[in-house]
C-alpha positions in Angstrom: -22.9 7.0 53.9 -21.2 4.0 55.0 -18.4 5.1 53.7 -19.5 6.3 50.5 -19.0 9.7 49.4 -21.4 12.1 47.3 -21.5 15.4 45.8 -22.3 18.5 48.2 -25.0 20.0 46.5 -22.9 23.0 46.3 -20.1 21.7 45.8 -17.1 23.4 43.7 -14.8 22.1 41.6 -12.0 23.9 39.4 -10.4 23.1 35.8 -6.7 23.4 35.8 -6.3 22.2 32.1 -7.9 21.1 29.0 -6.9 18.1 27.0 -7.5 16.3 23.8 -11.0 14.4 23.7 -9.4 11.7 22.3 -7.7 8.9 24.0 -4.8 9.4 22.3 -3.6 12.0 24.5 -3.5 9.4 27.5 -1.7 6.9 25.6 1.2 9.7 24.5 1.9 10.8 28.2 2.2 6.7 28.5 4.9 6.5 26.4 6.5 9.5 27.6 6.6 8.0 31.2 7.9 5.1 29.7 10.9 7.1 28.1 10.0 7.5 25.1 9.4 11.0 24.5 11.6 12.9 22.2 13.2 16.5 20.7 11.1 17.9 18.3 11.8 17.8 14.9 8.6 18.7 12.5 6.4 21.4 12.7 4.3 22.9 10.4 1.2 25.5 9.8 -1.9 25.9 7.4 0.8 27.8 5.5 2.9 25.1 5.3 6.1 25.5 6.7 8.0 21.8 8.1 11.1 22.2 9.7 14.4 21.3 7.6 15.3 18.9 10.5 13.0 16.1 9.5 14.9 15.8 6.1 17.8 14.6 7.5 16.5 12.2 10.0 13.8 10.3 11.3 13.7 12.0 15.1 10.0 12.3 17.1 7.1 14.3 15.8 6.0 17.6 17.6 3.6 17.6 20.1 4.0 14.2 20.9 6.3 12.3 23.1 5.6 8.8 21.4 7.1 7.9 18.3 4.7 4.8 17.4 1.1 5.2 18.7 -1.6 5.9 15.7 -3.2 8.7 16.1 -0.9 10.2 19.2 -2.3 14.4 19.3 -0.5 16.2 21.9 -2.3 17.8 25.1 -2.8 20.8 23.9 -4.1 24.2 26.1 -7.5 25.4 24.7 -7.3 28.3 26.7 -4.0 29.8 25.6 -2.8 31.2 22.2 -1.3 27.8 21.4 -4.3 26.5 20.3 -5.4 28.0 16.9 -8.6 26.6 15.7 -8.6 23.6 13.6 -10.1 22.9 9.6 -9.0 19.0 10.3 -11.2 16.3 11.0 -10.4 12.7 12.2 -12.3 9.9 11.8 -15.2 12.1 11.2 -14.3 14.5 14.1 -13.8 18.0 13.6 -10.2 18.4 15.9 -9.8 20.8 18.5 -5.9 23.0 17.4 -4.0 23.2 14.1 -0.5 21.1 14.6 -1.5 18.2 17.1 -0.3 15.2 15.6 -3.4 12.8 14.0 -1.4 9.8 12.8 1.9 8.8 13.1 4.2 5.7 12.2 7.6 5.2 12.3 7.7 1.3 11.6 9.8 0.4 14.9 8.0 -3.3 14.8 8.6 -5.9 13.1 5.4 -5.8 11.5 2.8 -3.3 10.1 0.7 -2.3 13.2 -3.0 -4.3 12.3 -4.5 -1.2 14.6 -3.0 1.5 11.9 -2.8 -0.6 8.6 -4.9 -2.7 6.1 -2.4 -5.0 4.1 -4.2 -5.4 0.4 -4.5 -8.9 -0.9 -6.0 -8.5 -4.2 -5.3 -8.4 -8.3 -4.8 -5.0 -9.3 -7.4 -4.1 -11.8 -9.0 -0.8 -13.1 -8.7 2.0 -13.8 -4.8 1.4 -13.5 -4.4 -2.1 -14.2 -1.0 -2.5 -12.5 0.7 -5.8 -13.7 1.0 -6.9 -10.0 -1.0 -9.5 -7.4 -0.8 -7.8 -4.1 0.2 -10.0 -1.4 1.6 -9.5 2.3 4.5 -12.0 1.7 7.4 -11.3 4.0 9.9 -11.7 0.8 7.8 -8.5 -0.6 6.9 -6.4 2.2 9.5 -6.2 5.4 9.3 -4.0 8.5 12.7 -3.9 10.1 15.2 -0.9 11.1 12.6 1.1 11.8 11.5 1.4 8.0 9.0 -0.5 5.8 10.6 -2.2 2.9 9.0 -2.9 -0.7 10.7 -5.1 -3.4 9.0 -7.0 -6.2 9.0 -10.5 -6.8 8.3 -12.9 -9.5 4.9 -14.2 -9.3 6.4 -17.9 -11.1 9.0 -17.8 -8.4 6.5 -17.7 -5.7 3.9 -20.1 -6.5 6.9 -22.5 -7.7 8.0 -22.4 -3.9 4.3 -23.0 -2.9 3.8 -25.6 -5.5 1.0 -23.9 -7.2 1.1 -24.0 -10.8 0.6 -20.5 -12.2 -1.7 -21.9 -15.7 -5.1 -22.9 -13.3 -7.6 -20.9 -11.4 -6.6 -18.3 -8.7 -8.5 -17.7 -5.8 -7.3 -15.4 -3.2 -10.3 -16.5 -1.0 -11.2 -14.9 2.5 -8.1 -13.5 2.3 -8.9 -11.0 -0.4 -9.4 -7.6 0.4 -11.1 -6.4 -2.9 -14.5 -7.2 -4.3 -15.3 -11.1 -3.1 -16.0 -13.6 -6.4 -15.0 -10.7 -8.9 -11.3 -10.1 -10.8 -9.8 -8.7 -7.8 -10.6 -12.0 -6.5 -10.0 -14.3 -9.0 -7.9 -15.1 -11.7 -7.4 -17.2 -14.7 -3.6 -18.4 -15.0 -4.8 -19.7 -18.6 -5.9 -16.0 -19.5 -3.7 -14.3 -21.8 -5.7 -10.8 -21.4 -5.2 -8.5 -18.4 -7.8 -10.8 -16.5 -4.5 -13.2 -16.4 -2.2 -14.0 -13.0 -0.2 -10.7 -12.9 3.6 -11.6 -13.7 4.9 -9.4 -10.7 3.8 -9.6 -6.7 4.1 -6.0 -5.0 2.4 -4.6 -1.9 0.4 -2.1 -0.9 -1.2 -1.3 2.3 -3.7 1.5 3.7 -5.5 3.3 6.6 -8.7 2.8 5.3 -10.3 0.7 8.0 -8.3 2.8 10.9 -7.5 6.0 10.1 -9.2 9.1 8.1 -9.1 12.6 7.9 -10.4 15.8 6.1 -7.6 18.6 6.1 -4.0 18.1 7.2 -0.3 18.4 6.6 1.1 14.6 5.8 4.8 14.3 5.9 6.1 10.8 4.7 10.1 10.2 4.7 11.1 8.0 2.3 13.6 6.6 -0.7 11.8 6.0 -3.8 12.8 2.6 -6.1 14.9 3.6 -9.5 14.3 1.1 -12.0 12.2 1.1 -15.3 9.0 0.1 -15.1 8.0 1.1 -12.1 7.1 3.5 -9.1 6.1 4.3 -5.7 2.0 4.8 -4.3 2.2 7.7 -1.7 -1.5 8.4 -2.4 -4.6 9.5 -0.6 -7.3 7.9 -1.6 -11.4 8.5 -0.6 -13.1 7.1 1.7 -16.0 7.6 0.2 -16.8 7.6 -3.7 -19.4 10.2 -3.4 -18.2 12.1 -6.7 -18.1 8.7 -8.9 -17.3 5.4 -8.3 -14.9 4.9 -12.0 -11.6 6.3 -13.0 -10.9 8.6 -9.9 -14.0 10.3 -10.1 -14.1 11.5 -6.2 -10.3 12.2 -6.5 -6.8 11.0 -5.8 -3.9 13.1 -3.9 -0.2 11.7 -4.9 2.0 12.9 -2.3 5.0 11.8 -4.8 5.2 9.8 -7.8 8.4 9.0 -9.9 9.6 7.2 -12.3 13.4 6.4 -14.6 13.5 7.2 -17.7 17.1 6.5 -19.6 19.2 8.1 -16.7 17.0 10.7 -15.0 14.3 10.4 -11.9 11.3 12.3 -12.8 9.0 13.6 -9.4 5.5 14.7 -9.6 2.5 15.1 -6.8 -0.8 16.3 -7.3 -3.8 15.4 -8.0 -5.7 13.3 -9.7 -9.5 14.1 -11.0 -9.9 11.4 -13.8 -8.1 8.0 -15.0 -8.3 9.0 -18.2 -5.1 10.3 -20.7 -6.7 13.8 -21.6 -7.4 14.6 -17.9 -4.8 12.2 -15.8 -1.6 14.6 -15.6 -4.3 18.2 -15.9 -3.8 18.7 -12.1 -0.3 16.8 -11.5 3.1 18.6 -11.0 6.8 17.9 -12.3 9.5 18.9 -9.8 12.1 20.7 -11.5 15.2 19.9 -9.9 14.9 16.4 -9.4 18.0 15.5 -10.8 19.5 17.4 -8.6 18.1 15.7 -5.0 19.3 11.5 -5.8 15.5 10.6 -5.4 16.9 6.9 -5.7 20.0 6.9 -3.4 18.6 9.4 -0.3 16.1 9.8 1.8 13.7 12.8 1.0 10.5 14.3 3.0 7.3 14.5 0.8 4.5 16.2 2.1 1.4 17.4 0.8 -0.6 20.2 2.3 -5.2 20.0 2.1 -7.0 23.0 3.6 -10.5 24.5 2.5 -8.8 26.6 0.3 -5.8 25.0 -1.4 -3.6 21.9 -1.8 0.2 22.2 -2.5 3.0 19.8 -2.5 6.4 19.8 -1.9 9.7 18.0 -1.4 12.1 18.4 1.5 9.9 21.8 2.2 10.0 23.0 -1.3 6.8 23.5 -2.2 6.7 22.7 -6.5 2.4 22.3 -7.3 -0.3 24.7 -6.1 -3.7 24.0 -6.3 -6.0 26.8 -5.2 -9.2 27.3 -7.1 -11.9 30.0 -6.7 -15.6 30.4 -8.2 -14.4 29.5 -11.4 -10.9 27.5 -11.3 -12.8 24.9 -9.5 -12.7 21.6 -11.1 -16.0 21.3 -11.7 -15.7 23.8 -14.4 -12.5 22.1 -16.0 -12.6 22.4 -19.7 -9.8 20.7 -22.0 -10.2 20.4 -25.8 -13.8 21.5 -25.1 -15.1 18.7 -23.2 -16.1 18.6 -19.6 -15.5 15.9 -16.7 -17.9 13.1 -17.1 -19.0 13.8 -13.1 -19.1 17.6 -13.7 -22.5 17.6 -12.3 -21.6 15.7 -8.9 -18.9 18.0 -8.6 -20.8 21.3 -8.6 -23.1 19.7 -5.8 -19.7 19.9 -3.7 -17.8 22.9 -2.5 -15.1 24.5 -4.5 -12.6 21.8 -3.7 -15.0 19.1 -4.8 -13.9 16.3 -4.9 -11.3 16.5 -2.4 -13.6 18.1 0.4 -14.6 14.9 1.8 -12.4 11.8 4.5 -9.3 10.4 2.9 -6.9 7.7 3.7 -3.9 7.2 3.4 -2.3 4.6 1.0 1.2 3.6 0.5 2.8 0.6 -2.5 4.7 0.2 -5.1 2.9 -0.1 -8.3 4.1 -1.6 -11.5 3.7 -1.1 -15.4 0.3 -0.9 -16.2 -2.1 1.0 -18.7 -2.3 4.8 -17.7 1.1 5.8 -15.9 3.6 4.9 -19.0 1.5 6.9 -21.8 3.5 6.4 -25.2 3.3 9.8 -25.4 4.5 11.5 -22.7 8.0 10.9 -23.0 10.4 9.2 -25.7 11.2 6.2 -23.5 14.7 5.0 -22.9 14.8 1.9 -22.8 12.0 1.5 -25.2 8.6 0.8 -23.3 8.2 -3.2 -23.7 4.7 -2.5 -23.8 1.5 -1.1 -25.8 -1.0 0.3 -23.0 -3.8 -1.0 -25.5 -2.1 -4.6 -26.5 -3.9 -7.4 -23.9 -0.6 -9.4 -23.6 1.1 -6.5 -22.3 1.9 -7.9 -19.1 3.8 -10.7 -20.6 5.6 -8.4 -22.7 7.0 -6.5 -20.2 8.1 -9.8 -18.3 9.7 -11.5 -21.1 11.5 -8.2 -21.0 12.5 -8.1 -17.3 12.5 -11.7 -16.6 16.0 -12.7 -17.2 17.9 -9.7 -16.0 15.2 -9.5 -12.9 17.3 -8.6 -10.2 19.5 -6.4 -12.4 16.4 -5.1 -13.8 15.3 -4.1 -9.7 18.9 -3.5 -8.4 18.1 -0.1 -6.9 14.4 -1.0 -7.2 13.5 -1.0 -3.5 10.6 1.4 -1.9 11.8 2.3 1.6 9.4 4.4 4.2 11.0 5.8 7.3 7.8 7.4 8.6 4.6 8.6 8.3 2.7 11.8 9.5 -0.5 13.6 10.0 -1.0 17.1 11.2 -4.1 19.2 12.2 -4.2 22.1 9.8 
């Protein structure tokens, strides 16, 4: 009617394809029309098989033409066998097909994306109480090359460029992205407990505001820091605390941590049910061969694998920790030296992989020192640890240590990410 149409009341209409709900989907063929699709080099299961070609290179994910947007899932076919039905959920949305692509970043900015990525600014404090302030300085944390870059700094050196004395009052302000008013806040610089100015500024930035998921396959490329003292934050952390707010209670993943000891790299992954020395390392994996992959000098894939049923690790597709209870492996029922896990209750409210059977983010940093991941028992340090984890001027300790030999101290020290992935399991 005056040149407006309408529908014919019957009227037909036919459906020559199905695509993602999401918008993600447009914004992919986008960038693919803009020539910047790409070969495929990663792709994966629930089983958990990644092609060797992402080891070697950073290349494009599969199912997705575009190497940068968050969240880019490829158009996938409902109606055909390509599709198999998906555990994973997004942003609290159960996905459609195993292997579309969730989240993806391959740093080609110069800049962390503020639509994929929370940069912390905050005091490390419990349960790890890392001796770093975490700041987005650009002489800490870099994007250029197409890789995010980490390396430490001395906290005197930086407020002595900003003329801030370090022996007064610290307050991060609106800036801060931990609790407002309390000690991931504030800071005494007169304090000579850990509730003192951390001697060392790292960084450490997460999805937690952009980008969660339940069940996937996440792949991150990267070349981990050797130096003493410290070690890299590929983590999953919850979204939710639903299992206990203290000590890891709903859970941590660790996609890879590592540190030096005398001349060796150590690797482990796994996970993380409490803060606490009798249950921290229950549920975390050493790889075996790490000597023998140059975790310092090369570039290695990590990925760590979350279904309902199990949750394995692995490194450049060699899968090293397993974690796949039933009835009664589930941690709920974890028994050591005949005590229980102080949130053994909340857990049996859960399902069998309680407390990872909720929305987790991803989180990425560089950590340093601190009270639970250099136990004076684990290993017969070399160098000796600087440290007691239970002396209060611990953090000093370990900077009157470092502080003159600093940048031999951090020579290979850097934490360099290439890319991160999430797949639909």
């Amino acid at each position: 009617y005056n040149g407006l149409g309408y529908r014919e009341d019957n009227g037909v209409f036919t459906v020559r394809e199905y695509a993602n709900y999401t918008t993600d989907a447009v914004e992919e063929r986008k960038h693919a029309e803009n020539g910047k699709g790409g070969s495929s080099s990663s792709s994966g299961s629930a089983g958990g098989s990644v092609d060797s070609d992402v080891v070697g290179s950073k290349g494009t994910s599969s199912g997705s033409g575009n190497s940068d947007t968050q969240g880019g899932a490829g158009v996938i076919d409902v109606r055909t066998d390509e599709c198999k039905p998906s555990q994973s959920y997004k942003n609290g949305r159960q996905q459609q097909c195993t292997n579309q692509l969730l989240f993806e970043d391959n740093f080609s900015g110069t800049q962390l994306s503020k639509d994929r990525w929370t940069v912390e600014e905050r005091f490390a404090t419990k349960p790890d109480q890392e001796f770093a302030l975490y700041l987005n300085v650009p002489e800490v944390l870099q994007v250029k090359n197409g890789m995010v870059r980490i390396y430490p700094e001395l906290t005197g050196n930086h407020f002595q460029q900003h003329n801030r004395p370090l022996n007064i009052k610290h307050d991060i302000g609106p800036r801060c992205t931990g609790r407002a008013n309390s000690e991931e806040c504030v800071r005494d610089g007169s304090a000579t407990t850990y509730l003192s100015i951390p001697p060392f500024i790292a960084a450490q930035f997460s999805t937690k505001e952009h980008f969660t998921f339940k069940y996937g396959r996440v792949e991150i490329r990267a070349k981990l820091p050797r130096a003493n003292w410290v070690f890299p934050q590929l983590w999953l952390q919850p979204v939710n605390e639903k299992y206990g707010v203290d000590d890891y209670q709903s859970g941590q993943m660790r996609i890879a941590f590592s540190y030096v000891n005398g001349t060796k790299m150590h690797l482990f992954g796994g996970l993380i049910v409490n803060a606490n020395s009798s249950w921290r390392w229950e549920k975390m994996c050493e790889f075996p061969n790490a000597q023998q992959l140059d975790l310092g000098n090369d570039f290695h894939v990590y990925t760590l694998i979350w279904t309902e049923e199990h949750i394995s690790v692995a490194v450049d597709n060699e899968v090293y920790c397993n974690f796949n209870p039933n009835s009664h492996g589930r941690l709920a029922n974890l028994n050591k030296d005949e005590l229980e896990l102080p949130n053994r209750d909340l857990l049996k409210k859960g399902s069998k992989m309680a407390p990872f059977d909720q929305e987790f983010y991803i989180t990425l940093g560089y950590g340093i020192g601190g009270v639970n991941d250099f136990n004076e028992g684990l290993y017969d340090w070399q160098p000796q640890k600087p440290w007691e984890n239970t002396n209060e001027r611990a953090m000093s300790t370990l900077l009157k240590a470092v502080e003159k030999n600093f940048d031999d101290w951090l020579e290979f020290g850097e934490l360099l990410i290439d890319y991160v992935r999430v797949y639909a399991i």
